[in-house]
Each structure stands twice: as structure tokens, then as C-alpha cells.
C-alpha atoms as an extended CHARMM CRD file, in Angstrom:
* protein
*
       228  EXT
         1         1  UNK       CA              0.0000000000        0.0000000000        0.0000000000  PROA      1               0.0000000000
         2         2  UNK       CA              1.5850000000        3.5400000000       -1.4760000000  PROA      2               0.0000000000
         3         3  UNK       CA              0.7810000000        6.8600000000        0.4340000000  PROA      3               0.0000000000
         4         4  UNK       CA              1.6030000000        9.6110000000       -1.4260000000  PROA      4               0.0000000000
         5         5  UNK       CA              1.1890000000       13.6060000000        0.1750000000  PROA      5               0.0000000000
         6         6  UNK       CA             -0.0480000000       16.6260000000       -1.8100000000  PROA      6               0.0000000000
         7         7  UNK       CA              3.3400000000       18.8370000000       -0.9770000000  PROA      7               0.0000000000
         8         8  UNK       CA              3.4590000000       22.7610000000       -1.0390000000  PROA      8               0.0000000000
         9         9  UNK       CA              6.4650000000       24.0080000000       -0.1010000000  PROA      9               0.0000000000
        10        10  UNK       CA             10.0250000000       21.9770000000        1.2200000000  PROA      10              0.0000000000
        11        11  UNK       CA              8.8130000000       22.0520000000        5.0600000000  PROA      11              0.0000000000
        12        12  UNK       CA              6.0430000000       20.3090000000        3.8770000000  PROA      12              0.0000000000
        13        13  UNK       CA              8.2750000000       17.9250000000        1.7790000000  PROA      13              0.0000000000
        14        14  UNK       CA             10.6840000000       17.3970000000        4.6520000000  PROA      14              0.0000000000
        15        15  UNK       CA              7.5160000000       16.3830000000        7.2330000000  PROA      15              0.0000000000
        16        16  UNK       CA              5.7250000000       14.3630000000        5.2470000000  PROA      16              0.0000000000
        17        17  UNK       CA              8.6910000000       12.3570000000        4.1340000000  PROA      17              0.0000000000
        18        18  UNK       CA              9.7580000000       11.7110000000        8.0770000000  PROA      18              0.0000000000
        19        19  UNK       CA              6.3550000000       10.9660000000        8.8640000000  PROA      19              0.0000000000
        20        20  UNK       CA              6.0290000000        7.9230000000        6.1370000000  PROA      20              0.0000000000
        21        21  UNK       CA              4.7730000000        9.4440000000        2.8050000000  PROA      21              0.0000000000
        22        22  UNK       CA              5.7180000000        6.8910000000       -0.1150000000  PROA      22              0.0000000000
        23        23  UNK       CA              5.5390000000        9.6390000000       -2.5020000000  PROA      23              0.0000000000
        24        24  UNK       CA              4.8760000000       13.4180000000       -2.5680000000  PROA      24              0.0000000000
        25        25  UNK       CA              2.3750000000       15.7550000000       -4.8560000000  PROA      25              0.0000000000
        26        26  UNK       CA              4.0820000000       18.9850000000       -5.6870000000  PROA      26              0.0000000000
        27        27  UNK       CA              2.1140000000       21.4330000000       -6.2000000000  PROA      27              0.0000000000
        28        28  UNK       CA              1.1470000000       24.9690000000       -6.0670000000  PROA      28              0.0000000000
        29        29  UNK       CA             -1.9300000000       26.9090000000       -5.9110000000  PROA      29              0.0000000000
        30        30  UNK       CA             -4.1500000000       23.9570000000       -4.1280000000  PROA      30              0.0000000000
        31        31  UNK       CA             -7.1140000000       26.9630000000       -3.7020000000  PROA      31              0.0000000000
        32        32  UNK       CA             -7.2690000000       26.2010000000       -7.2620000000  PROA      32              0.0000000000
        33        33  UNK       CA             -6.7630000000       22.7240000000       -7.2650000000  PROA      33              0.0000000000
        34        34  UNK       CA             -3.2290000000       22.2890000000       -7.5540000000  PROA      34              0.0000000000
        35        35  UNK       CA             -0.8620000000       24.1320000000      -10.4500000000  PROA      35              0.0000000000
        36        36  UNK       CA              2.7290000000       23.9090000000      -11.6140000000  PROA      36              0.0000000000
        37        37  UNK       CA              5.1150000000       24.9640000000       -8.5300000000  PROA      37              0.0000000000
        38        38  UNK       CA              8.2870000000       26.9850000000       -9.7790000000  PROA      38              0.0000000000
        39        39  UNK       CA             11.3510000000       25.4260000000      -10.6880000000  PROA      39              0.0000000000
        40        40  UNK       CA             12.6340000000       26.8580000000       -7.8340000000  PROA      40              0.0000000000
        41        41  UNK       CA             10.4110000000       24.7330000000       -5.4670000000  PROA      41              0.0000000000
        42        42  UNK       CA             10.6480000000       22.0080000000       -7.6670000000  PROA      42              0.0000000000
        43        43  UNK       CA             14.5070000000       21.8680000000       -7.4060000000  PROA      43              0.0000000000
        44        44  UNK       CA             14.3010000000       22.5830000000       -3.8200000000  PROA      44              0.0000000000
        45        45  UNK       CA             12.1000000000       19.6720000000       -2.2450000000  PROA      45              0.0000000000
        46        46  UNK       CA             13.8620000000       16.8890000000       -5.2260000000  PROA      46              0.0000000000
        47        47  UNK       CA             17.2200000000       17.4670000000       -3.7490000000  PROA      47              0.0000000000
        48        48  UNK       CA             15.8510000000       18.1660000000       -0.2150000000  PROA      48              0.0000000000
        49        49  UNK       CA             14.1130000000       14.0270000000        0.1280000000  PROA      49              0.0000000000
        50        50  UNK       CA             14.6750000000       10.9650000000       -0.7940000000  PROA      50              0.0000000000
        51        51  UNK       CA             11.1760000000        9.7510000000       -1.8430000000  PROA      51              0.0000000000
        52        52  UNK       CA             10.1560000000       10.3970000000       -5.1290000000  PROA      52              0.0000000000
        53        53  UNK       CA              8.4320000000       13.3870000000       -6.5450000000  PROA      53              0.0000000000
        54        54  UNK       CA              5.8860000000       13.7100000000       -8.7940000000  PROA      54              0.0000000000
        55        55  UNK       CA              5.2550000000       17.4250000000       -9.7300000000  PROA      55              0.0000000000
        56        56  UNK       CA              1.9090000000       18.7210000000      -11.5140000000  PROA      56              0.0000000000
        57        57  UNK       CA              1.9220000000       20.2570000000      -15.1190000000  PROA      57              0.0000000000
        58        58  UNK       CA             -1.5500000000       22.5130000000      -14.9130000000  PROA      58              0.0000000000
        59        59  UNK       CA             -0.9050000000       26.0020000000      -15.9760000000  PROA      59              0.0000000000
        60        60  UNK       CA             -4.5300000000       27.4100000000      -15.0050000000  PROA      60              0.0000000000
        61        61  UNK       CA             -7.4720000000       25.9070000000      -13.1510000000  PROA      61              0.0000000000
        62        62  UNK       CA            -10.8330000000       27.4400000000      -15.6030000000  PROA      62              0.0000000000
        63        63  UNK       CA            -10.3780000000       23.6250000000      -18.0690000000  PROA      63              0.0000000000
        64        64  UNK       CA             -9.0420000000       21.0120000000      -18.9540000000  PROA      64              0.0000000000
        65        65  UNK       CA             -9.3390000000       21.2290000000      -22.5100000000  PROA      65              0.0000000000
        66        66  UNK       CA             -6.3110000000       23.2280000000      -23.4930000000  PROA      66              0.0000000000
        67        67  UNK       CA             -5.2260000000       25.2030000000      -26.0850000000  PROA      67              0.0000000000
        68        68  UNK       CA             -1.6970000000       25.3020000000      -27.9550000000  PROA      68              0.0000000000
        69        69  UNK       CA             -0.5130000000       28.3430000000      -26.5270000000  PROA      69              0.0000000000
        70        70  UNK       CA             -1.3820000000       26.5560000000      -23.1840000000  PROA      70              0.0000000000
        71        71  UNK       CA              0.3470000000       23.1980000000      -24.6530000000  PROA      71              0.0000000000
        72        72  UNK       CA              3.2350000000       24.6890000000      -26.0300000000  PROA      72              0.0000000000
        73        73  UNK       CA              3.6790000000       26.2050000000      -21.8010000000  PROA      73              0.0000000000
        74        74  UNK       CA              3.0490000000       22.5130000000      -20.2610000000  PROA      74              0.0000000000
        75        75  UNK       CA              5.4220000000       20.6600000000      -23.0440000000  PROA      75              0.0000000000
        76        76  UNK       CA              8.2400000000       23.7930000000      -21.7510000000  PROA      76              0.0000000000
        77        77  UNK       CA              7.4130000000       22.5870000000      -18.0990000000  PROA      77              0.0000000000
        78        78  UNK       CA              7.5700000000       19.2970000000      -18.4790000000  PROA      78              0.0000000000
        79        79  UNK       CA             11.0250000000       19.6630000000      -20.2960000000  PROA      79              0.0000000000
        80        80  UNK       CA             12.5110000000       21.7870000000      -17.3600000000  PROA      80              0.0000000000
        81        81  UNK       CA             11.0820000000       19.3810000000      -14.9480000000  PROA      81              0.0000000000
        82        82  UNK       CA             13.2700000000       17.1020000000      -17.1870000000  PROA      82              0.0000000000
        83        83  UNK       CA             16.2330000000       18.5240000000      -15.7860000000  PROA      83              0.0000000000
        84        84  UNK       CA             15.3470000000       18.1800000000      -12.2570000000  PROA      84              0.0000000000
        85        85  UNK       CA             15.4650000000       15.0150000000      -10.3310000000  PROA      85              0.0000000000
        86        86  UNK       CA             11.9660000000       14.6410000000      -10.1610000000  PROA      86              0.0000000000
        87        87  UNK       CA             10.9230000000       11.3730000000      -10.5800000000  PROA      87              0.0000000000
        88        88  UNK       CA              7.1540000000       12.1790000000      -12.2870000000  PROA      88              0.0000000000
        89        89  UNK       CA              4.8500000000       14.1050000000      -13.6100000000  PROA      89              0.0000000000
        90        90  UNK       CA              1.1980000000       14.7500000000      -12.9320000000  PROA      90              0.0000000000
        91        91  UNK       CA             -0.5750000000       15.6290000000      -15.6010000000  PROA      91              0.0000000000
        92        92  UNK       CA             -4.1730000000       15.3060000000      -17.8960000000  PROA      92              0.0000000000
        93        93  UNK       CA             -6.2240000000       16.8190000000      -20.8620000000  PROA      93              0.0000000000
        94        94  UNK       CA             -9.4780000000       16.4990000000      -22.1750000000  PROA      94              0.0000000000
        95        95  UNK       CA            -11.1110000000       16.9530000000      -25.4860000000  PROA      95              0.0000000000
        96        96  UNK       CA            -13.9750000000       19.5750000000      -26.1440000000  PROA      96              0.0000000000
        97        97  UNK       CA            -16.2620000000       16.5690000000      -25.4350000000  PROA      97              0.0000000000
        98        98  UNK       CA            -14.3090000000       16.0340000000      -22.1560000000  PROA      98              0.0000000000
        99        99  UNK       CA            -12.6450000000       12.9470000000      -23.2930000000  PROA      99              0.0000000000
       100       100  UNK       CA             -9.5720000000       11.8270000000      -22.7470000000  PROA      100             0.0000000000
       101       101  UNK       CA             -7.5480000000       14.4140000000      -25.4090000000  PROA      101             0.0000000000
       102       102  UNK       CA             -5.0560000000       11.3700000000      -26.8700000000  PROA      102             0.0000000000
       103       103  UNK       CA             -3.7120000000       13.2720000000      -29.4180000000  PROA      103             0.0000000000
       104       104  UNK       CA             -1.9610000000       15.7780000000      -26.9610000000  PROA      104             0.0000000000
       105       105  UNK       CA             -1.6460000000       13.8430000000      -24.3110000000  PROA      105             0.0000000000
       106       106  UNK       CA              0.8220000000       11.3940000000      -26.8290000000  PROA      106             0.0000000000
       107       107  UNK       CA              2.5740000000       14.9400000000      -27.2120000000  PROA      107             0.0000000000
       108       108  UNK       CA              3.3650000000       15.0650000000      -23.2960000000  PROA      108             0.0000000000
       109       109  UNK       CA              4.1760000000       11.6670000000      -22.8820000000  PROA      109             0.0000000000
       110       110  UNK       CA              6.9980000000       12.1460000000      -25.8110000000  PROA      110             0.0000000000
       111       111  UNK       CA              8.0090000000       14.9920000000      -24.0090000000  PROA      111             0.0000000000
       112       112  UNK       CA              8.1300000000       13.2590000000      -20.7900000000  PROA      112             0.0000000000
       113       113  UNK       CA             10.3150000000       10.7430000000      -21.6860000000  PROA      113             0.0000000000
       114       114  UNK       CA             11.5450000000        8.3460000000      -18.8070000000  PROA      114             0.0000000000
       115       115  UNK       CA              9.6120000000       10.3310000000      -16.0650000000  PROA      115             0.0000000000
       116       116  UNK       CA              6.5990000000        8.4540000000      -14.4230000000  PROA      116             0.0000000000
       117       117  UNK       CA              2.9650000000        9.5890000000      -15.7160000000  PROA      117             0.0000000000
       118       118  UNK       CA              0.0290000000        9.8120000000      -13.5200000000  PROA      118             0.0000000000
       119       119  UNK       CA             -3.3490000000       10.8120000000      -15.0810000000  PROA      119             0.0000000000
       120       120  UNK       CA             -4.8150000000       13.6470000000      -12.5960000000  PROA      120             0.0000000000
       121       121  UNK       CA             -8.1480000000       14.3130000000      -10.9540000000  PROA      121             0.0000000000
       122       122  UNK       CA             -9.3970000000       15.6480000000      -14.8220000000  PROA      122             0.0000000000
       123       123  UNK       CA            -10.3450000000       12.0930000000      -15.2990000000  PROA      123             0.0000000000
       124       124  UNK       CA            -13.0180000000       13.0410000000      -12.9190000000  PROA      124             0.0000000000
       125       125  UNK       CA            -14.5800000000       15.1830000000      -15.5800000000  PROA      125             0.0000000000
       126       126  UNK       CA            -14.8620000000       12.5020000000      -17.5260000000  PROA      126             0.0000000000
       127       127  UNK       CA            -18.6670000000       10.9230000000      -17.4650000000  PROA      127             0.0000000000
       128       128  UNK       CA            -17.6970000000        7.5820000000      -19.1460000000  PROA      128             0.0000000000
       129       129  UNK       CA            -14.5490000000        6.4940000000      -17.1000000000  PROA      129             0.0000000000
       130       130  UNK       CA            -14.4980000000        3.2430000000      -17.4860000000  PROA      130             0.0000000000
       131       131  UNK       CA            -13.7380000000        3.9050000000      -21.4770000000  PROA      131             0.0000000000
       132       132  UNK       CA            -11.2740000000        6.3810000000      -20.3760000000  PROA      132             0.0000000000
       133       133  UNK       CA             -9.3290000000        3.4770000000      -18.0150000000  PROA      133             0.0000000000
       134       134  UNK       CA             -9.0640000000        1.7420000000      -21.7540000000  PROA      134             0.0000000000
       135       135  UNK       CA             -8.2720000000        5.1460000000      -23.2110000000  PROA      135             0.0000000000
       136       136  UNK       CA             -4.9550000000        5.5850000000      -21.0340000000  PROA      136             0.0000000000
       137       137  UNK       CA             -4.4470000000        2.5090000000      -21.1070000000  PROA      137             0.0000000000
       138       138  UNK       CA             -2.8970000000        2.5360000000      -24.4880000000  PROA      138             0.0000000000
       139       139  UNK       CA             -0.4040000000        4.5500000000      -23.1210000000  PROA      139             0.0000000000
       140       140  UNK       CA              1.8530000000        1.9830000000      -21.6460000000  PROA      140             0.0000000000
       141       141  UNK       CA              3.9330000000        5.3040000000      -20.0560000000  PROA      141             0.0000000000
       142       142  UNK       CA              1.0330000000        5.9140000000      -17.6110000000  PROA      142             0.0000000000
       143       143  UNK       CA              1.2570000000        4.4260000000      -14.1580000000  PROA      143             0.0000000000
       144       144  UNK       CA             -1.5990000000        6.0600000000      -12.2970000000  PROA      144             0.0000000000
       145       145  UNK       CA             -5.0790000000        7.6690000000      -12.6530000000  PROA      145             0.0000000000
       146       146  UNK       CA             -5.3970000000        9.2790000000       -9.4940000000  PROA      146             0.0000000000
       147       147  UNK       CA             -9.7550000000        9.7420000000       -9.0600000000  PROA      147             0.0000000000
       148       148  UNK       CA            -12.0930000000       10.2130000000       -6.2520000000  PROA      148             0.0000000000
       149       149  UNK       CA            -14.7380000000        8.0960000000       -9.2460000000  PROA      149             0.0000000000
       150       150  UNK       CA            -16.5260000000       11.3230000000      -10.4280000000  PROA      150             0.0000000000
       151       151  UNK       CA            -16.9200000000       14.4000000000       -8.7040000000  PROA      151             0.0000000000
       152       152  UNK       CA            -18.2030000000       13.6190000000       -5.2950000000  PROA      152             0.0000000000
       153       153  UNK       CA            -15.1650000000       13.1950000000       -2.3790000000  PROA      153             0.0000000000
       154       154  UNK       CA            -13.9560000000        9.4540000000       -2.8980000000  PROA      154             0.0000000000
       155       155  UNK       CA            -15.3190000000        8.3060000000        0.0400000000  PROA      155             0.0000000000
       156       156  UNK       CA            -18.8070000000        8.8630000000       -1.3070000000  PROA      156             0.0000000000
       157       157  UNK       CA            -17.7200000000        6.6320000000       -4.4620000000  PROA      157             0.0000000000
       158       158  UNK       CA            -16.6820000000        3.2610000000       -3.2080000000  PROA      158             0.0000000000
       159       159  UNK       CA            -18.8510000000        1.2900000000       -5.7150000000  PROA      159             0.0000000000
       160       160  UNK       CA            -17.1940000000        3.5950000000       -8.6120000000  PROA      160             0.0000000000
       161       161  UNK       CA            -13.4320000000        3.1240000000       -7.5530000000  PROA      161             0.0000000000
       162       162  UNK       CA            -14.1020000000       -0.4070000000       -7.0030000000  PROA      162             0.0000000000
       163       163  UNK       CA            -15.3310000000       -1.1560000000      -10.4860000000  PROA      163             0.0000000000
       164       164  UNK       CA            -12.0900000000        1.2380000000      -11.5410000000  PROA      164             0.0000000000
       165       165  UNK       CA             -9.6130000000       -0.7260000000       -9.7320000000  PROA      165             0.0000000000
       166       166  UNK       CA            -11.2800000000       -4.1260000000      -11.0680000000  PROA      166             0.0000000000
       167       167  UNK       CA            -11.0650000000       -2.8840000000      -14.6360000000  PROA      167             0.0000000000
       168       168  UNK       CA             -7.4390000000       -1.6380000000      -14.3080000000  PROA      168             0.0000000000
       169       169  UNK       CA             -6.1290000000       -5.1860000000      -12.6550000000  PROA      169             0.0000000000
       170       170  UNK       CA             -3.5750000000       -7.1560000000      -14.7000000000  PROA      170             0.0000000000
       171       171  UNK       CA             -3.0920000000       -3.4060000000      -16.5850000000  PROA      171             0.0000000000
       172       172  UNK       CA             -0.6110000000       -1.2160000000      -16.2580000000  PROA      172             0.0000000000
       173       173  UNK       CA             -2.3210000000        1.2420000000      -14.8620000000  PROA      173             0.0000000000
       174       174  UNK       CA             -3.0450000000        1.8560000000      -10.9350000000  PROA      174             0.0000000000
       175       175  UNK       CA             -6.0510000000        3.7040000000       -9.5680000000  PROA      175             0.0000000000
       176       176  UNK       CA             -4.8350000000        6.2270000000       -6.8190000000  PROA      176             0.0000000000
       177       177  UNK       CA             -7.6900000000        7.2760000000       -4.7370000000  PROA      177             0.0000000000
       178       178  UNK       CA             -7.8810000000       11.2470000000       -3.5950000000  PROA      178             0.0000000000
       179       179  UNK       CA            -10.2440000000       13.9080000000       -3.0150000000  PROA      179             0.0000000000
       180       180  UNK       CA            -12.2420000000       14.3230000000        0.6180000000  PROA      180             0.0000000000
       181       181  UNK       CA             -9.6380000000       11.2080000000        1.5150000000  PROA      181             0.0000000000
       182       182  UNK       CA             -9.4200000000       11.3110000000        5.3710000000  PROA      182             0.0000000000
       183       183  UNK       CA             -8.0430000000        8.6890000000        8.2020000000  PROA      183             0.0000000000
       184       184  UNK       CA            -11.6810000000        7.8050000000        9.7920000000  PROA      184             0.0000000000
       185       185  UNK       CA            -12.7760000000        5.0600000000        7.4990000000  PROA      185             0.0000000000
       186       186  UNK       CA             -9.8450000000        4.8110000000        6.0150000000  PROA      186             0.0000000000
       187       187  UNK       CA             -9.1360000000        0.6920000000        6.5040000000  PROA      187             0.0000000000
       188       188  UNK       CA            -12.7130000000        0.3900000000        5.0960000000  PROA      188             0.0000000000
       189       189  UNK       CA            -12.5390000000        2.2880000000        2.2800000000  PROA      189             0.0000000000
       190       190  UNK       CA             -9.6350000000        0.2480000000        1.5550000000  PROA      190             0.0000000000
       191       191  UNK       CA            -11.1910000000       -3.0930000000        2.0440000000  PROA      191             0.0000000000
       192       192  UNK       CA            -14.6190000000       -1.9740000000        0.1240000000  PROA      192             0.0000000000
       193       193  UNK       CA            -12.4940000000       -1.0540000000       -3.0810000000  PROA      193             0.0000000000
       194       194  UNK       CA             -9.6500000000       -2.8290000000       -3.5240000000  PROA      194             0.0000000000
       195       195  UNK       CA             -7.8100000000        0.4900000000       -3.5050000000  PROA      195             0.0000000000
       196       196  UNK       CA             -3.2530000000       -0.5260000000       -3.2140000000  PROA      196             0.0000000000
       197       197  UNK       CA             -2.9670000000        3.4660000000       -3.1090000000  PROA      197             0.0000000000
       198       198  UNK       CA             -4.1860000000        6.5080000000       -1.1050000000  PROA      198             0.0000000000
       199       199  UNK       CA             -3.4760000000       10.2180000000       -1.9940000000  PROA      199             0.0000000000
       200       200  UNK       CA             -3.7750000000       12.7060000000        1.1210000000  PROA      200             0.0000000000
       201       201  UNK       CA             -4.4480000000       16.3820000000        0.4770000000  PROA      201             0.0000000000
       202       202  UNK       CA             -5.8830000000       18.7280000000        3.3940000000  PROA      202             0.0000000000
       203       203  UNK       CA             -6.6180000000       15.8790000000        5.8500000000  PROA      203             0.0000000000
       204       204  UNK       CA             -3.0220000000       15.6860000000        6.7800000000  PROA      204             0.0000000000
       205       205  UNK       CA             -2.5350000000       19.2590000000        7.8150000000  PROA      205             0.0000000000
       206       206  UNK       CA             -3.4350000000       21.0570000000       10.6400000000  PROA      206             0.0000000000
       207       207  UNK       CA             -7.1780000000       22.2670000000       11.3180000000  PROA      207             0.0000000000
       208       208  UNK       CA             -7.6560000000       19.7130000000        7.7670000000  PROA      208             0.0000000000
       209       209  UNK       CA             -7.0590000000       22.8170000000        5.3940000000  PROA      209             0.0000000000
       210       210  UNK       CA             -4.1680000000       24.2910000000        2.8140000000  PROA      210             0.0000000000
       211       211  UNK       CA             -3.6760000000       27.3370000000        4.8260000000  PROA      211             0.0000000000
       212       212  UNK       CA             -1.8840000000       25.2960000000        7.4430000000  PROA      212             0.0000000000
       213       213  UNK       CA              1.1980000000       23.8820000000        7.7760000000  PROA      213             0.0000000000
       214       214  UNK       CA              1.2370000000       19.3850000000        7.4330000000  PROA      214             0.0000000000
       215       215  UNK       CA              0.4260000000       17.6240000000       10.8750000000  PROA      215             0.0000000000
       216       216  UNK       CA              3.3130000000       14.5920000000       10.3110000000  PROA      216             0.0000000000
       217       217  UNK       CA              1.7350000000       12.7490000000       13.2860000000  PROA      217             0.0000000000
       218       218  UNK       CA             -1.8650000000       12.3250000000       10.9430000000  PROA      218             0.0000000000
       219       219  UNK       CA              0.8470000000       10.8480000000        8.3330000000  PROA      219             0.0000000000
       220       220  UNK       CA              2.1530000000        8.6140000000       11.3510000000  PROA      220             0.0000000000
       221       221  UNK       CA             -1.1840000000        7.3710000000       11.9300000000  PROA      221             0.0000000000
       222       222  UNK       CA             -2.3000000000        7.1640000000        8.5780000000  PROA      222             0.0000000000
       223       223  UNK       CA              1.0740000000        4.9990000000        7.6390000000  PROA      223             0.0000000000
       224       224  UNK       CA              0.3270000000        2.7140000000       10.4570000000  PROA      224             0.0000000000
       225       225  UNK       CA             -3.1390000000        2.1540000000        9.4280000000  PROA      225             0.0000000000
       226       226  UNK       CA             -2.2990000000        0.8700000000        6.1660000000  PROA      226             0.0000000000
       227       227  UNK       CA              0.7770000000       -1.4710000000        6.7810000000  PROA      227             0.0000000000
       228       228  UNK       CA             -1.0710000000       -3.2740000000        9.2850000000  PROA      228             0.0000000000
């Protein structure tokens, strides 16, 4: 079981690596739903921890149906992520239908070359995802779809994630559950989906919001709950 922590800023890094995180999030601008940190960040937390990082390519929060000028700024990112240690990117696009945009989202993965590919939370815009599991899963370079299984907080969508991570075993693709994630019902959420990873935003920091700084003893807990 993989728990990976939505990271702001290197203190954040730096706890939630000492308190157990598998993995860390970076991103910026989580009031609007996580967009690309600086390279200064970025370079910051990869040499400050061990664990890997996995940094989000989003240059604006109004869609997820871009357009070139917006492209042409991601595929830039992604290359000076490139030259970081980083060891992923976070990324997704959608069509004007809200489909899974395959034509551009070949262009990042070219770009992206031997960094690790999760498919973010836009798959939760998607209203048939169970033909967008098959979608990304042509894309061998994908790892992850991290989902919450639609729009409502993925603790409100066990039946959905569960038919996700059934339809994405013996792929290559992993369903990361995120979104209203929280450490009450946390071993049975696990145990109704399926679920081998959990992605922790806001419920890991003090008074469970992005204004305040991480809370590594909820990672501590959390970390215990799931290597039981």
C-alpha cells in the first residue's frame, strides 16, 4: 500500500517524508486545485528528500481542454522538470467533449520521456470512465489515474473506484484514490475497493485545510493504518 502527500512548499516535503509518505504531490496553488510549482520549489524539495516526486503540469485551473498556446507552456514545463530530479509528472487533458484528449496527451508523454505519468483528478470530468481506463491505457507510459470516481469526495464513491480498480487489474495502470480522503474510514474504504494506493491532500494538515502547515503525526497514523 503507497501513500503519497499533496506537498506545497520543502517544510512540507521534509515532514511528510519523516512521517512515512511513499511519494509526494508537488504542487502549487491547491485553492485552485493544484498548479505547476516553480522550478525553484521544484529543485528545492527533489534534492531536499529521498522519496520520489511527482510534480503537476496545470498552468490554469478554468479547463481542462487546453489550447496550444497553453500546450506549447506545459510541453516547456515538463522539459525543465526534465532537468530536475523529479521522478514524475502529474498531468491530464481532455477533449472539447471532455474525453480523454489522446492526441496531446501522446505529445506530453513524448516529451516526458523516462519520467513516471500519472493521469490527474481531470479524469473526474470525464462521465464515461471506465472507457477512459481503456483510453490511457494505451499509453503503456502511464502508471496512475489518481480519481475520487466522479466528482463527489472518494469516500462517497466506493462502488465507482471499485469497479475502476477491477477494470485496471492485470493493466498497467493503478487507480490512486484522492479527493475528501481522510483517516476515519480509512481501513474500510480500503477493504470496500480494492484500492493498493491513497493520496492525502488537506486531511493531513493542521485544522484539515491548505492554509496550514502538514500535521506529520496524521501521516504517522495514517502509515500505520495501512501497513497493518
Amino acid at each position: 500500500m503507497k501513500l503519497e502527500i499533496i506537498a506545497t512548499s520543502l517544510q512540507d516535503a521534509l515532514l511528510a517524508e519523516q512521517a512515512g509518505a511513499d511519494r509526494l504531490e508537488l504542487c502549487s496553488a491547491l485553492t485552485e486545485g493544484g498548479l505547476t510549482p516553480s522550478l525553484g520549489l521544484i529543485e528545492a524539495v527533489v534534492e531536499g528528500v529521498s522519496i520520489p516526486v511527482h510534480v503537476i503540469v496545470r498552468p490554469h485551473s478554468r479547463t481542462f481542454n487546453y489550447t496550444e498556446e497553453d500546450i506549447l507552456v506545459m510541453l516547456a514545463d515538463i522539459h525543465h522538470i526534465q532537468q530536475t530530479k523529479a521522478a514524475g509528472i502529474v498531468i491530464g487533458i481532455l477533449d472539447e467533449n471532455n474525453r480523454v484528449d489522446t492526441v496531446n496527451l501522446k505529445r506530453f508523454l513524448d516529451a516526458a520521456g523516462d519520467l513516471k505519468i500519472t493521469f490527474h483528478r481531470a479524469f473526474d470530468a470525464i462521465e464515461d470512465q471506465l472507457e477512459a481506463v481503456d483510453m490511457i491505457g494505451d499509453f503503456p507510459q502511464i502508471q496512475r489515474i489518481l480519481t475520487s470516481g466522479g466528482q463527489a469526495p472518494a469516500p462517497q464513491s466506493l462502488e465507482k473506484i471499485r469497479k475502476l480498480v477491477e477494470k485496471t487489474q492485470n493493466t498497467s495502470v493503478t487507480i490512486l484514490a484522492g479527493n475528501g480522503m481522510t483517516p476515519e474510514g480509512l481501513t474500510e474504504f480500503i477493504e470496500a475497493t480494492g484500492i493498493t494506493e491513497v493520496h492525502f491532500g488537506s486531511a493531513v494538515r493542521e485544522h484539515g485545510s491548505f492554509r496550514f502547515p502538514i500535521n506529520p503525526e496524521v501521516i504517522t497514523t495514517i502509515k500505520s493504518m495501512i501497513t497493518k
